[in-house]
C-alpha positions as CSV (number, residue, x, y, z in Angstrom):
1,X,233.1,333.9,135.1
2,X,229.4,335.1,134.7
3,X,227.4,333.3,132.3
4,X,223.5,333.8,131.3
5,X,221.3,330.8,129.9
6,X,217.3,331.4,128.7
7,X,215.5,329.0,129.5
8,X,211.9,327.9,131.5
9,X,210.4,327.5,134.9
10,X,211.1,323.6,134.6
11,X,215.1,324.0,135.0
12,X,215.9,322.2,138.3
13,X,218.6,325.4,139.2
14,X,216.0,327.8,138.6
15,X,213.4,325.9,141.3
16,X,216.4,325.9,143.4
17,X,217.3,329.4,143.3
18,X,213.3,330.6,144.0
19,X,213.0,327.8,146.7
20,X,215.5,330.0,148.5
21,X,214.4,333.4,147.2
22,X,210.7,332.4,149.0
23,X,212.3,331.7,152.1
24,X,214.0,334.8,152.4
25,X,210.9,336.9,151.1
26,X,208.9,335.1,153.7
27,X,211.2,336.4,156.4
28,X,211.4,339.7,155.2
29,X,208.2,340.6,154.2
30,X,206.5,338.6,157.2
31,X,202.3,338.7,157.5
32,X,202.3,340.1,153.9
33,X,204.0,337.2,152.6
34,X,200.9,335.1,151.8
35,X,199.4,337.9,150.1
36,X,202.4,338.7,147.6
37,X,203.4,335.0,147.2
38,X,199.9,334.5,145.3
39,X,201.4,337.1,142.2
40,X,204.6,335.3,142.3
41,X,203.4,331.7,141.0
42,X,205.3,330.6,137.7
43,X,202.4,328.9,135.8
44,X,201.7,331.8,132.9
45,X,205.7,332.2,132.6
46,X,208.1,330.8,129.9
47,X,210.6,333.0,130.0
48,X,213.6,332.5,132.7
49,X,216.9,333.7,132.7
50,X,219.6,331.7,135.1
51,X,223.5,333.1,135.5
52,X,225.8,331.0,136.4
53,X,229.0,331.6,138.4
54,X,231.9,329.7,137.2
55,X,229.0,326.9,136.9
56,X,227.7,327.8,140.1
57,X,223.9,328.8,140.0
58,X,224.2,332.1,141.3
59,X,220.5,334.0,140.4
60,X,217.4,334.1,138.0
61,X,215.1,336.4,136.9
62,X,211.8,335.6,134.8
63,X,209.1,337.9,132.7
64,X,205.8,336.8,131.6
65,X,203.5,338.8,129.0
66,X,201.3,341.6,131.1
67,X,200.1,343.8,127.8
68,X,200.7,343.3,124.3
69,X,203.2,346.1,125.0
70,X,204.7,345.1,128.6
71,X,206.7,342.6,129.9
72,X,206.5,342.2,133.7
73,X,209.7,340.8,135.3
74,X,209.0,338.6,137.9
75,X,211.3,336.2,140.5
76,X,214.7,338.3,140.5
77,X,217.1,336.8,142.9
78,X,220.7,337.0,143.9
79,X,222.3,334.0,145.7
80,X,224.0,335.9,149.1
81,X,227.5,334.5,148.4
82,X,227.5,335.9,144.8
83,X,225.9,338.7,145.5
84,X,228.1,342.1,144.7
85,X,229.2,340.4,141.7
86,X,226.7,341.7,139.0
87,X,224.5,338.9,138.6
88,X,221.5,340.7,139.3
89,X,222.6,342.9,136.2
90,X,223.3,340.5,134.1
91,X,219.6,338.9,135.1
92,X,217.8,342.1,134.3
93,X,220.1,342.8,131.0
94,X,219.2,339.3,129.6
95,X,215.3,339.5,130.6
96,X,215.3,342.9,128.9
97,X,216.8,341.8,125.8
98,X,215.1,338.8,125.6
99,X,211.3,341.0,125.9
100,X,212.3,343.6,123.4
101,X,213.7,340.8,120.9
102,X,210.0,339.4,121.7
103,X,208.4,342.0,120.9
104,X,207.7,344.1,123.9
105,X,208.1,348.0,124.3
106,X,208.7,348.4,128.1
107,X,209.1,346.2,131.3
108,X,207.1,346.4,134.2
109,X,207.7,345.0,137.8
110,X,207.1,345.0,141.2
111,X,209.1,344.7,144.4
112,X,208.4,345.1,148.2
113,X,209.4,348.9,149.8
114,X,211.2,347.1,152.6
115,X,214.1,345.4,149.6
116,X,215.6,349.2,150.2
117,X,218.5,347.3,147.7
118,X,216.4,346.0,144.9
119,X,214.6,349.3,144.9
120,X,218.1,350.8,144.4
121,X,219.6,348.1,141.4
122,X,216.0,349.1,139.0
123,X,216.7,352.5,139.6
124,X,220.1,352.1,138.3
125,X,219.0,350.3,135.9
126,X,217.1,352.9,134.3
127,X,213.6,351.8,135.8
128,X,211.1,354.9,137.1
129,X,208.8,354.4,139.6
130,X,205.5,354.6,138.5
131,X,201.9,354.5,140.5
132,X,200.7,351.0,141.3
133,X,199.4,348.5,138.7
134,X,197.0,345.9,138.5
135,X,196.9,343.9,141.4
136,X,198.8,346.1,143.4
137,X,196.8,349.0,143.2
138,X,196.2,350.3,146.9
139,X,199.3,348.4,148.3
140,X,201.1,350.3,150.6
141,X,204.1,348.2,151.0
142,X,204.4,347.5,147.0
143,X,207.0,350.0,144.7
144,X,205.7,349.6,141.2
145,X,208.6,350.4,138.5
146,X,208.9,350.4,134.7
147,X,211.7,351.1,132.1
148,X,210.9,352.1,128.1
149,X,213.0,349.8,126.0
150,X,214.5,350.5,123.1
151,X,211.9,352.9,121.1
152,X,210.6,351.2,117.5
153,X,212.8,352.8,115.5
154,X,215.8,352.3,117.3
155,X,214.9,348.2,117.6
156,X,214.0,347.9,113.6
157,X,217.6,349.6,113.0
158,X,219.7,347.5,114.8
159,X,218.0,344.4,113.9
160,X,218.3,345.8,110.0
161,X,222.6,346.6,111.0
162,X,222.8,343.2,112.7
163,X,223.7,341.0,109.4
164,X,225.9,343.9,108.5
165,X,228.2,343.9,111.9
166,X,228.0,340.1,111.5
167,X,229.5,340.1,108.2
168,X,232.1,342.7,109.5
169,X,233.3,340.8,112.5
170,X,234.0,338.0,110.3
171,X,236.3,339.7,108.2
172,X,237.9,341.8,110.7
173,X,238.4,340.4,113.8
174,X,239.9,337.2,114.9
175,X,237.1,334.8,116.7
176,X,238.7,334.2,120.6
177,X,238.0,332.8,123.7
178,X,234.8,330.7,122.2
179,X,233.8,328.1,124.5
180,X,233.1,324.8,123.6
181,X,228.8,323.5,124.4
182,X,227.8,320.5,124.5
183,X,224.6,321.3,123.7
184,X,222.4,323.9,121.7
185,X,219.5,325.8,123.3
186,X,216.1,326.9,120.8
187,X,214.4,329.4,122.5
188,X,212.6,333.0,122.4
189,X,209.1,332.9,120.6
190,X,208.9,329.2,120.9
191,X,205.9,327.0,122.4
192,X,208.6,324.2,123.0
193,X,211.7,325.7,124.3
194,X,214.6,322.7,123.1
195,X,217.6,321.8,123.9
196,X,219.8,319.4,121.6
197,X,222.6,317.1,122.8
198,X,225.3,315.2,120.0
199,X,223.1,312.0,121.4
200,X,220.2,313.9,120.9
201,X,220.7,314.7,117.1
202,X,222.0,311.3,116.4
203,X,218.9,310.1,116.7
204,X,217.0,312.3,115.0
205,X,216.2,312.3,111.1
206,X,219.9,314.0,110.0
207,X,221.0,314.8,106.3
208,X,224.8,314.0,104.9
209,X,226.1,316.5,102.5
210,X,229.0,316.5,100.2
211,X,231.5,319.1,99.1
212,X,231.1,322.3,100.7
213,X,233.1,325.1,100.6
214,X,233.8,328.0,102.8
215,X,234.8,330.7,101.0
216,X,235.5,334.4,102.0
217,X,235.1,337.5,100.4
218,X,238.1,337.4,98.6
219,X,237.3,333.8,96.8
220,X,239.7,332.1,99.1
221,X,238.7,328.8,100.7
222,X,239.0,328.2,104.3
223,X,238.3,325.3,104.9
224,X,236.3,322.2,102.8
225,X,233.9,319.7,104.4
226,X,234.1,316.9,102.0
227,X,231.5,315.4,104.0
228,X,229.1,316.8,106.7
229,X,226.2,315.6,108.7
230,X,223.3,317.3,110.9
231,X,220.2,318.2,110.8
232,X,218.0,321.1,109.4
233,X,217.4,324.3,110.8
234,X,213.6,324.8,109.5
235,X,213.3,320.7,111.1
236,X,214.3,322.0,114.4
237,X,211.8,325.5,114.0
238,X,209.0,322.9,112.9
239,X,210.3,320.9,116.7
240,X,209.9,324.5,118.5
241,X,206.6,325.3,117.0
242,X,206.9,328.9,116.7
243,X,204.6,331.2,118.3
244,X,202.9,333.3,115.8
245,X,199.4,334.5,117.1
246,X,199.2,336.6,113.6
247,X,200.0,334.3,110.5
248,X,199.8,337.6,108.3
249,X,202.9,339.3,110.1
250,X,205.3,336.4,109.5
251,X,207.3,339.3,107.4
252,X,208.2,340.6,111.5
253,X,209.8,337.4,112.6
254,X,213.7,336.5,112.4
255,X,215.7,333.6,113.7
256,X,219.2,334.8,115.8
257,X,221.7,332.0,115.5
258,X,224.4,332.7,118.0
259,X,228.0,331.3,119.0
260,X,229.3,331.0,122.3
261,X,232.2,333.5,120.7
262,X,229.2,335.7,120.3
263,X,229.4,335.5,116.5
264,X,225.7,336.4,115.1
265,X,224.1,335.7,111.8
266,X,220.6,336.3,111.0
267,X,217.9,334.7,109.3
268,X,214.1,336.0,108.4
269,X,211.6,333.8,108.6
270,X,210.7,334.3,104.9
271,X,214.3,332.9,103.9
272,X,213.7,329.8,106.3
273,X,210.2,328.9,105.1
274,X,209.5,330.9,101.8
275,X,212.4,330.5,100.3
276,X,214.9,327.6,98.3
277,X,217.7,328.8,101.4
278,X,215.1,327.4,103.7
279,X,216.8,323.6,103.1
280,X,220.2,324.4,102.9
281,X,220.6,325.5,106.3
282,X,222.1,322.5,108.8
283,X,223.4,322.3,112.1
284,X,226.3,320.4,111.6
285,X,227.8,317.7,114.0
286,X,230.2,316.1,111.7
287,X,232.2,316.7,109.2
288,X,234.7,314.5,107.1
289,X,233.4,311.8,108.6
290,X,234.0,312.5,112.5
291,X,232.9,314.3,115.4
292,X,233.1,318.5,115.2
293,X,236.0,319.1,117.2
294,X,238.1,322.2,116.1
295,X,235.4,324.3,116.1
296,X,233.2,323.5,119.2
297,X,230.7,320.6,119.0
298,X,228.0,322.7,116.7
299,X,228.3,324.3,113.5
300,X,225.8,326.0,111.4
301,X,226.4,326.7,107.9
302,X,224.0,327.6,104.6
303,X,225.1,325.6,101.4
304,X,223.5,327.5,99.3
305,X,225.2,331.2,100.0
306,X,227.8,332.0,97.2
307,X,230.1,332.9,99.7
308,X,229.5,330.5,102.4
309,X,232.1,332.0,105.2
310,X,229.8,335.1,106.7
311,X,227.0,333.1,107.7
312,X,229.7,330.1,108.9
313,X,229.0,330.0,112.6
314,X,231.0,328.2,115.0
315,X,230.6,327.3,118.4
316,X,226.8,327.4,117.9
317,X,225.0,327.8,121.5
318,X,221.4,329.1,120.6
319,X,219.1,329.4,118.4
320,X,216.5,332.2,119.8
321,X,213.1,333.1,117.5
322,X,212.6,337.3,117.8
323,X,210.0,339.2,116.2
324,X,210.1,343.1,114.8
325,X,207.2,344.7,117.3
């Protein structure tokens, strides 16, 4: 089973997986090795996408800002023995999402004319070569490439339909095959990517509520939490510090909370820090008194909705900041 985590140059699986993408690089690309590995350093990137394998770290991918419209992916690699298997798909599928949920328009790269088969996956991908940018202006051996993402329009409509399909799937179709994390990722436009742990939490400043009911469209209860502990989603945005170079377009940003069923709900950043919701929404790690069990480690839930069971989500596995470009 394929699985995709975001996360940052730091993770120990994506150093392993670009150790061994230099050392084939070097080997293919030979004398020109020393001048391309000098574009390929990770020091201005935060964004890094690793898919695992049945748990197996199988290949990566990266973009880092280029232009306040481009996002230029950067340290795409297969692992031989998974390759075939569409990890490198799944890599460039993630990075892409990721950049136009950050804002960015199109994504730019670069690869070597002698990786015939990378050449061949961007091009199926939808990416058009494109003359030489930058620093590789006048390269013979470089293949410059870029792909449009979704066009403005099409980006504000599905983030405006995303609450609505959200509310939807909740009501119509049964949540199956979640998997059960152990731990909850904050990332996207972030300066401190997090992770949180059940040990981690504990020891952080939580809140205990009392009395909360989920309750569907219909009025019906599904479930009560006579108790429930955790800890505040604008507390863990406050942690993540988020990135917003332009205080007066706060109106753009949105927070995407996200179960490993692949259950969405969404919340503006207005709602989160403007707004009485703002300190009624927890991530949960206990209820009635006991570990979250049933329903994955991770809940999040907003006390203050009248009905409380759309924006119930179970099985939480990240919490990603996205901004409207």
């Amino acid at each position: 089973m394929l699985r995709a985590v975001r996360t940052n140059p730091a993770h120990p699986d994506f150093q392993l997986l670009i150790s061994r993408l230099d050392k084939e690089l070097q080997s293919i690309n030979g004398d020109d090795h020393a001048f391309l590995s000098q574009f390929n350093q990770t020091t201005d990137i935060k964004h890094v996408v690793v898919v695992y394998v049945d748990d197996q770290p199988a290949g990566c991918g990266a973009f880092k800002h280029y232009s306040s419209a481009e996002a230029e992916v950067k340290r795409m690699y297969t692992d031989p023995t998974f390759r075939g298997q569409g990890v490198a798909t799944m890599v460039l599928n993630e990075l892409e999402t990721w950049a136009a949920a950050s804002g960015y328009s199109a994504c730019i790269l670069e690869t070597s004319i002698k990786l015939t088969s990378a050449v061949a996956l961007y091009k199926k991908n939808g990416y058009k070569q494109t003359p030489n940018y930058g620093q590789y202006v006048g390269v013979s051996f470089s293949v410059c490439m870029k792909k449009d993402l979704k066009d403005d329009d099409t980006i504000k409509a599905v983030i405006a339909t995303l609450a609505a399909i959200a509310v939807l799937l909740f009501f119509m179709i049964p949540q199956v095959s979640a998997q059960v994390t152990t731990q909850v990722e904050v990332t996207g436009l972030v300066e401190h990517p997090l992770t949180y742990s059940i040990d981690h939490l504990q020891g952080l400043k939580t809140f205990t509520g009392h009395d909360l009911k989920i309750v569907g469209a219909k009025g019906d209860v599904r479930k009560t939490f006579h108790t429930y502990k955790g800890i505040s989603l604008k507390s863990i945005l406050d942690s993540a510090k988020i990135v917003m170079p332009q205080p007066k377009e706060k109106g753009k940003y949105y927070i995407i909370v996200k179960g490993s069923d692949s259950y969405t709900v969404l919340y503006s950043w207005n709602e989160i820090f403007n707004n009485p919701t703002g300190t009624h929404v927890y991530l949960i790690f206990e209820e009635n008194g006991k570990p979250i069990t049933d329903d994955g480690r991770f809940v999040m839930i907003c006390s203050n909705d009248n009905i409380t069971g759309p924006r119930h989500v179970k099985w939480v596995q990240r919490i990603e900041v996205a901004r409207l470009p």
